[in-house]
N, C-alpha and C positions, 0 to 999 in steps of 0.2 A: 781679893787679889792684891798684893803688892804693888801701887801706885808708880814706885819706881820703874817695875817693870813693863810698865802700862804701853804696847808698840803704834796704838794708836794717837796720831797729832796732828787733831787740825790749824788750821793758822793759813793765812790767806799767803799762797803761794808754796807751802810746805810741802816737801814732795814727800807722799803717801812711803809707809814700810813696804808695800806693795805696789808698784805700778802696774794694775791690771786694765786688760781690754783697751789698751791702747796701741796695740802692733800695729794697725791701719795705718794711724800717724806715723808713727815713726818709720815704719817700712816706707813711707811717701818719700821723708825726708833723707830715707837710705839714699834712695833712685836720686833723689838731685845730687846730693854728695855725691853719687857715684859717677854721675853724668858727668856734672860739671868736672872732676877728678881728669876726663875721657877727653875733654874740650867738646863735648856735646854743649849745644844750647839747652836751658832749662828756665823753665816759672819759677819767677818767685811762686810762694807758699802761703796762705794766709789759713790760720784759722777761725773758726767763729762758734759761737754757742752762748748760752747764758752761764750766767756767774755760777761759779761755785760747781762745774764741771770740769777743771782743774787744765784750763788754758796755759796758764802762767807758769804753774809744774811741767807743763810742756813744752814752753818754752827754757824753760831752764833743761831739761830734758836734752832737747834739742841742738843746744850749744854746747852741752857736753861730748854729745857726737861731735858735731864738729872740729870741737877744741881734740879731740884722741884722734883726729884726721891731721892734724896740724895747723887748720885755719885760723885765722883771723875772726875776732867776734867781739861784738859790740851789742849792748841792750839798751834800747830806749822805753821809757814808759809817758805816752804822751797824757798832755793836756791840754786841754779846750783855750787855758789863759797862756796857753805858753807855746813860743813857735818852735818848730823842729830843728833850728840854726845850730843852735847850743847844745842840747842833747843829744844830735847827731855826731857833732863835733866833738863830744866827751867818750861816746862810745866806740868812735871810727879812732881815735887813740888810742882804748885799749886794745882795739883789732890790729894796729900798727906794734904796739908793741907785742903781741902776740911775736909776728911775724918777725920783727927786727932779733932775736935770738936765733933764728934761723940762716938770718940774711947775714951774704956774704960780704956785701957794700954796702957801711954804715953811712958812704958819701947819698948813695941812692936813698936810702931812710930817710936822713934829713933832706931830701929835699921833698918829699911827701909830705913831711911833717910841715915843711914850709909851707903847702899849698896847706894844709891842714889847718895850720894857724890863721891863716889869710882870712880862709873859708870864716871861723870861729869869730875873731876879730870883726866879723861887719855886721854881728849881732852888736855891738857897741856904736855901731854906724848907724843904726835905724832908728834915732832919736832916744837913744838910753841916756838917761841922766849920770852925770858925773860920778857921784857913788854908787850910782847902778853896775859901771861899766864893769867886765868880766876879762881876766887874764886866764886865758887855757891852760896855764903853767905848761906850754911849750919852749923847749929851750934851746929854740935854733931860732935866725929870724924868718919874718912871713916875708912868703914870695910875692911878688907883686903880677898882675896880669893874669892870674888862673885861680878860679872856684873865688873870684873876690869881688864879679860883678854886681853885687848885691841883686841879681836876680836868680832868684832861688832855682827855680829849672837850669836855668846854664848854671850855678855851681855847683848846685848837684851832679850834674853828668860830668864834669870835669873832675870833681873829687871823688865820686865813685870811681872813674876811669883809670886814676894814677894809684888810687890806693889797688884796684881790680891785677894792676900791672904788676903792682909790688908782690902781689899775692901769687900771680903768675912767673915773677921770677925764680918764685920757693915751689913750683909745683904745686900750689894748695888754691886755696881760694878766700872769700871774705861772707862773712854771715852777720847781718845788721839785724837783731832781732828787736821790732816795733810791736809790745803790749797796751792795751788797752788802744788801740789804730782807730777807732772809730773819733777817737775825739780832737785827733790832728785836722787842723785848720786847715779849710777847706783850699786854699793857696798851697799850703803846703804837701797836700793830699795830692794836686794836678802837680807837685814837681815834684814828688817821688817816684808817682806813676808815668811822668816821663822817662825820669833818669834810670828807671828798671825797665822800661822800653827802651830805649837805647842799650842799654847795657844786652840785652836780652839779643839784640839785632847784630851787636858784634861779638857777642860767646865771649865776656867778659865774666871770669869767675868769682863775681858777685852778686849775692843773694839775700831778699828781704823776705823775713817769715815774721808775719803779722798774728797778731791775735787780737779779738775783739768780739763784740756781741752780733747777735745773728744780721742784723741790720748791715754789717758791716760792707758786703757786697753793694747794697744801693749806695752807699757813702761813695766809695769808690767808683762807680759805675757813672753816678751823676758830676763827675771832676774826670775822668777821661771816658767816652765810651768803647775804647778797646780796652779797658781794667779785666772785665769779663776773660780775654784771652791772655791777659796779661799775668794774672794770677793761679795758681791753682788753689782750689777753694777746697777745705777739707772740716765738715761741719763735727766738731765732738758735741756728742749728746751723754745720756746720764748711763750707767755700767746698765750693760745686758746682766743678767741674773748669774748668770755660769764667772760673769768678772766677776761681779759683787762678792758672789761666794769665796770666791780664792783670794779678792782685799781681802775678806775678813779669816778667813781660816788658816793661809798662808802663815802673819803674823803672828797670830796667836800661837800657831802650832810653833814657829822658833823658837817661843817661849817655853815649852813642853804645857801647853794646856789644850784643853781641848775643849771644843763649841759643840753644843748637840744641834741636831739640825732643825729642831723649831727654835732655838738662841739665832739661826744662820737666817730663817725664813722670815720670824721680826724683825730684827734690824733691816730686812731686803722693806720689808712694808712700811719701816720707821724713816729709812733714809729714802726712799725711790729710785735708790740708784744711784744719787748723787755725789759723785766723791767725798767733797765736803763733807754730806751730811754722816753719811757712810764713815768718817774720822770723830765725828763726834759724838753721835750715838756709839759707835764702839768706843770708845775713851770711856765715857759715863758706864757705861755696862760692865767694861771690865774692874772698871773701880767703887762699882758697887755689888759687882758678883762676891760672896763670902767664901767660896771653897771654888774646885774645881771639880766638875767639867760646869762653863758655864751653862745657863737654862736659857729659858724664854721670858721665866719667871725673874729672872734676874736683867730680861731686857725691859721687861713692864716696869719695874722698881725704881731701875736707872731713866725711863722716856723724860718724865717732866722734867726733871735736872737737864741731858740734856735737849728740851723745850724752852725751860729758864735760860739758859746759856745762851742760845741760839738766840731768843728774843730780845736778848740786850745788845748781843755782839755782833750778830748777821742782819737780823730784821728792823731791831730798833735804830740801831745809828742811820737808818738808809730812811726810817719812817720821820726819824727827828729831821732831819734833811727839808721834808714836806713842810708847806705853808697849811695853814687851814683849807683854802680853797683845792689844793692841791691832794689834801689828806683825803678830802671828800668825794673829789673822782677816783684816787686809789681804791679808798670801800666802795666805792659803786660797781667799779671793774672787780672783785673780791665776789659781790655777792649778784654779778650777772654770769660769774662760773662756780658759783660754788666753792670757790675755794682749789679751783683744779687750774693744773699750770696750761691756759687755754688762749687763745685769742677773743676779743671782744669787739665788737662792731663799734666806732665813737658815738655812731648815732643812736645807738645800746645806752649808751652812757648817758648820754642826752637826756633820753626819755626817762631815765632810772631816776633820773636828778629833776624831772620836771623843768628843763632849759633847754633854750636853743643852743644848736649846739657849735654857731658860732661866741656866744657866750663863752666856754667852756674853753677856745682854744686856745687862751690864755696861758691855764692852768695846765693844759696839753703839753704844749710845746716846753714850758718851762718843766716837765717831770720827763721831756723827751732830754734836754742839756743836762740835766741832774744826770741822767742815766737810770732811771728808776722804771723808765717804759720804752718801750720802743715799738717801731712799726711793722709789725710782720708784713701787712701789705696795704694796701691801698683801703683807707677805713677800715683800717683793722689797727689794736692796738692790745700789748699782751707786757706784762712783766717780764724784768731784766733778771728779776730775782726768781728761782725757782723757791715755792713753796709758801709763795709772799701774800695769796690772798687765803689763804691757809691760814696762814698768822695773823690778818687783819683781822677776820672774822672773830680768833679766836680772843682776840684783845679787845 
């Protein structure tokens, strides 16, 4: 098949030629746009799942609704080294200027903008060094006395509140979307979940839709224990069969080709469902199918290609990440499931590894910050990565 015409493209974030089997989502996130639209109160929105279930394409997804509503919208992608001051600040700008093309009083803009700057400006105040320090390229001056107490909760609520107003003035609303949320620091975690509590108590039309790994609920739950009521939790897992199919046959068929349906039933066994994989096993297949209609035979031809692929670009960079110690409890959790995307007991681990298994928590916790494992629940412990003791074994 022609490479050029190739409709499948994975790539971390990329939104599929197909967006299938995600109505749930998005119909969730209809009902709050629509709510909030009414002056109904509504949750924020979080989602969770393992990597490469295509969160992040939902997120983008998502802000596209809302940007064809008229809103306001900002994206944040946190980090563990990095506080939410600044990247809140950068994204709640472009939510501003969203809006300020609408807005009838450019005097009322700038002065949002002013709390904005304020807000911005006291990540320079938290002991940043000289050439550290950061200009928001705001070009009005900062206001003094609002979102500038350098306590994150209070300026949270005050800078959500006036941007929430400004948004209110347009009849629309504001949408903060926070990816990868599990790794916001834990400070900043309790005054987000504040400032969406409050907001939520006075029908303020702003709204935070998170994404993160399945853990992502304890994270939150353990920094306010009303997060639980505070959110609505919407888990994506890997395509039901009936999506899969229509990822994959959808695309191709806009190309005028056509898939036989044991070409449709391999890739379902090859990928598991998972968007991701389901983009790169179909890329491989189609660019190694020689004619049309493709086969099944032309999905076996194309697997290790993309298996190579996958092993350097999805499994290997996350495996190089591991120390030795660390490598070594991954293959022990690998070959206590066989290689199946499962949870495993630590004390599993333990014994696997002939060690106590405070020994081991070392090596735990540090592939828990990596993000490479996480905690399904209490002594239990299961990859971030779907397919990942799959690949150990296999290397």
């Amino acid at each position: 098949m022609d490479p050029v015409r190739n409709p499948f493209a994975p790539g971390a974030g990329q939104r599929p030629p197909e967006l299938a089997g995600r109505d749930r989502e998005l119909s969730a996130f209809e009902v709050v746009l629509e709510r909030v639209a009414r002056g109904r109160p509504e949750r924020s929105l979080v989602l969770t799942g393992l990597r490469g279930v295509g969160k992040t394409v939902l997120l983008g997804e998502l802000r596209s609704m809302a940007l064809r509503r008229g809103w306001g919208t900002g994206k944040v992608e946190a980090r563990p080294e990095v506080g939410l001051r600044r990247p809140v600040a950068m994204a709640l700008h472009r939510a501003v200027r969203d809006l300020a093309v609408r807005h009838r009083a450019p005097d009322r803009v700038d002065a949002v903008l002013g709390v904005l700057k304020a807000f911005a400006l006291r990540a320079n105040a938290d002991g940043a060094r000289l050439r550290d320090r950061w200009q928001p390229g705001i070009d009005v001056p900062a206001a003094r006395g609002r979102a500038d107490s350098g306590d994150m909760e209070i300026d949270l609520v005050e800078l959500f509140t006036d941007v929430a107003d400004l948004a209110a003035d347009v009849g629309t609303g504001v949408a903060l979307l926070v990816d990868e949320m599990q790794d916001v620091r834990p400070e900043d975690v309790s005054a987000l979940c504040a400032a969406c509590h409050e907001l939520a108590q006075s029908g303020a039309p702003l709204v935070v839709v998170g994404a993160g790994l399945p853990h992502l609920p304890a994270v939150l739950s353990a920094s306010k224990s009303y997060s639980e009521r505070l959110f609505r939790y919407v888990a994506v897992d890997r395509l039901t069969r009936s999506a899969h199919d229509r990822a994959v046959t959808a695309p191709v068929g806009r190309e005028g080709v056509e898939i036989t349906p044991g070409a449709v039933e391999a890739l379902f066994e090859a990928s598991g469902g998972y968007p991701y994989f389901v983009q790169a096993y179909g890329k491989a297949t189609w660019d190694a199918a020689p004619t049309n209609p493709i086969t099944a035979e032309d999905v076996a031809v194309a697997a290790p290609e993309a298996d190579a692929e996958l092993a350097v670009g999805f499994f290997g960079s996350r495996y190089e990440r591991a120390t030795p110690a660390e490598r070594e409890y991954l293959v022990a959790m690998a070959e206590l499931t066989e290689g199946r995307d499962e949870a495993v007991a630590t004390a599993g681990v333990a014994e696997r590894l002939g060690r106590r298994p405070s020994s081991l928590s070392p090596a735990r916790d540090s592939l828990l910050k990596k993000g490479l494992v996480f905690s399904a629940e209490r002594g239990r412990i299961a990859f971030t990565v779907p397919h990942f003791g799959r690949f150990l074994l296999r290397a």
